[in-house]
C-alpha positions, 0 to 999 in steps of 0.5 A: 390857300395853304398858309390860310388852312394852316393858320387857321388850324392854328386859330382854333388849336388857340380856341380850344386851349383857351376854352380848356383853360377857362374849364380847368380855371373855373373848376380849380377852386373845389377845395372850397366845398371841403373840410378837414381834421388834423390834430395829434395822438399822444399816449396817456403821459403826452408823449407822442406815438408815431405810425398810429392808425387814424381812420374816418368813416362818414356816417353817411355812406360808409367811405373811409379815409385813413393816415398814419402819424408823423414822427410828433404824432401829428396827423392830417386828414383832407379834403373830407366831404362836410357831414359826420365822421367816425374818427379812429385811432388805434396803435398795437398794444393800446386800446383804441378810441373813437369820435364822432366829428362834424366836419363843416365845409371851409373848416379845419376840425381840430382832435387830439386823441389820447390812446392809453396803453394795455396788454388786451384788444378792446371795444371802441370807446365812442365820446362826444366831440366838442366843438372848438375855435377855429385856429387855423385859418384867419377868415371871418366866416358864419357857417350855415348849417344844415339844421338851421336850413331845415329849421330856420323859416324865410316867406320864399325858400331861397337859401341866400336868405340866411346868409343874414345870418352873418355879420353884415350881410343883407339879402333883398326882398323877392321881388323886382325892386329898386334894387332890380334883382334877388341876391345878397350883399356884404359890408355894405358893398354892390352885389356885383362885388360878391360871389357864391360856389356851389361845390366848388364851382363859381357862379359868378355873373361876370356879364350883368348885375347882381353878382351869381348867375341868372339873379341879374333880373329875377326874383327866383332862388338861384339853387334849390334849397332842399339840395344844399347840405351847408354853406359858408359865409366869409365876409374878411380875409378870404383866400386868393382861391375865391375869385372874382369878389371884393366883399363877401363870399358863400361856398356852399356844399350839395346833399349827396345820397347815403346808405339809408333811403331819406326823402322830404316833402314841403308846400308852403301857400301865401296870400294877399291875407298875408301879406302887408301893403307896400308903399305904392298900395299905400298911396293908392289906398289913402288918395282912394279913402281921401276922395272916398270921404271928400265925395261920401262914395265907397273907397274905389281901392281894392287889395291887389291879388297876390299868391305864391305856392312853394314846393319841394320835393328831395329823396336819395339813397343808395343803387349799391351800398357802400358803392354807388348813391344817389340824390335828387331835388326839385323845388317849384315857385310859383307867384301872381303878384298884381302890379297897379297901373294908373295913368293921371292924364291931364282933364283940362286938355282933352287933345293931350289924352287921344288914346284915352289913357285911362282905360289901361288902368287897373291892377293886372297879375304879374305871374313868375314861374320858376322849376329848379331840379338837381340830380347828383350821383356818387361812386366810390371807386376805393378808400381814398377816390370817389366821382361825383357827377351832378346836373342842376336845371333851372328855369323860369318865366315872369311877365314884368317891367309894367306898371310902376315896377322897373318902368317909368309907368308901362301898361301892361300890355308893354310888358316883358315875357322874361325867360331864364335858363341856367344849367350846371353840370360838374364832374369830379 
């Protein structure tokens, strides 16, 4: 019995640093959500100045990071949260300058500064940095940004929608198809062969199909829109960092609370008014207005239903300012979609349709419901460190697989209740 009890305590010391492993190994990617800004600070002649001061300020929430330059005047700052930064150099005895830079997630930020020399303390200058070409890594990548997320319209919010945006990447319609789930795939490979990283952390689907997690069978967003700041789209020459794809990958970045209280509101209503007809409705339509003109009877076809509701809520500002922030989203997807079923059982054999198969005919409503909410808080606990808690709920409920639609022709009352529930919370 004692050498059992032993082996199993050893068993389940293997369990437990086994699962720590599988935690640290999802987690270690987080340089993903990240940018940076390097260059060098010369003085007017081009000679560089050693031991200068560079700081940068977000905009957003006040927090500072700073370096000294090297010995050719070269300076680095790293892992910077995306979003804009007051960059500032100054050195005794010159005149300080000071940027404004959008710092993009994945992306290397590119300033030389110039500082020129003079005997008095003066104002901060402030220029317009320009965007340059990136140089510094050999990614193939489209960032999104967050002015095209808010701007560009897509009919069902889901933000892999504009990930079409880059080169060779196609996002599927949203709904149940022949392609069976909602997601987005790059060069022309299998969904499963792509993977998408929100803050770091992979949501990677490694039991079923459609490549991120809970879009194996769903027609939903898999991350609340209005709580993604920007997200990048690299589709060649990624690094070993991303795991577990071969074709294309999105990292993208949250919204994070600021010292400026800001919010938004969006509802978004469809109808079948709307919405054209698919290829099923199509065929229905045209073999209804054949027998309608072959008879001289009304067309007995009738547009299917459909609604969809889309809404969205977001607000986030600061508990202390300059200390402690706070960010929340909710998003609500709501749809009735009529599937057609039409069983065609032989007239000439009334023995082979006993159960009369024809009464399960009909347009029946399909309805999906889907509630996505985010909650983030951010605490800076000095100048360099900051912690960064933040929890993701999504769940929704779709009656489906009847009629034609994932089915080799179902009634409806053989459809399937779908439940899917997928929570996230990270620490960092």
């Amino acid at each position: 019995m004692r050498v059992l009890t032993r082996w199993r305590r050893v068993g389940q010391l293997v369990l437990l640093a086994g699962l720590v492993t599988a935690v640290l190994a999802r987690g270690a990617p987080a340089q993903t959500s990240t940018g940076s800004i390097r260059g060098y600070v010369t003085d007017s002649s081009g000679t560089p100045i050693e031991g200068a001061r560079v700081a940068a300020v977000s905009v957003l929430t006040g927090a500072e990071r700073d370096v000294e330059t090297q010995a050719k005047g070269f300076y680095a700052l790293l892992g910077l949260v995306p979003g804009e930064y007051d960059v500032t150099v100054r050195q005794i005895g010159m005149a300080p300058q000071k940027v404004r830079v959008r710092v993009q997630i994945g992306e290397v930020a590119t300033l030389d500064l110039k500082l020129a020399a003079t005997a008095l303390q003066l104002e901060a200058v402030t220029v317009a940095a320009a965007a340059g070409v990136e140089t510094r890594t050999s990614e193939v990548a489209t960032n999104v940004t967050q002015k095209q997320i808010e701007a560009l319209p897509t009919a069902s919010r889901n933000f892999l929608d504009l990930a079409a945006l880059a080169p060779g990447v196609t996002a599927s319609e949203d709904r149940i198809n022949g392609v069976g789930f909602r997601t987005f795939q790059g060069g022309g490979a299998s969904p499963n062969q792509s993977n998408v990283y929100v803050d770091g952390t992979s949501l990677k689907n490694d039991l079923t199909a459609g490549g991120v997690s809970g879009q194996d069978a769903s027609r939903g967003n898999p991350f609340p829109r209005n709580a993604i700041q920007e997200y990048r789209v690299i589709t060649q020459n990624f690094k070993a960092e991303y795991q577990n794809a071969a074709s294309a990958i999105i990292t993208a970045t949250t919204k994070s609370g600021g010292n400026t209280w800001q919010g938004s509101a969006f509802y978004g209503y469809q109808s079948k008014d709307l919405v054209a007809l698919d290829t099923f409705q199509i065929a229905a339509k045209n073999k209804a207005d054949s027998i309608a003109n072959a008879t001289g009877k009304p067309s007995t076809f009738s547009e299917p239903d459909y609604t969809r509701s889309l809404v969205s809520l977001s607000l986030g500002g600061p508990i202390q300012r300059n200390k402690l922030f706070f960010f929340g989203a909710y998003e609500g997807n709501y749809q009735n979609r009529a599937n057609l079923v039409s069983f065609n059982p032989p007239t000439s054999f009334p023995a082979l349709d006993a159960v009369n198969l024809a009464q399960y005919n009909g347009n029946f409503t399909s309805p999906f419901r889907e509630t996505l909410v985010f909650g983030k808080l951010n605490y800076m606990l000095d100048p360099k460190s900051s912690l960064e808690l933040s929890l993701s709920d999504r769940h929704e409920t779709d009656v489906r697989d009847f009629g034609n639609v994932n089915c080799s022709m179902c009634a409806f009352q053989s459809a399937v209740n779908y439940l899917n529930n997928v929570i996230i919370g990270q620490l960092k």
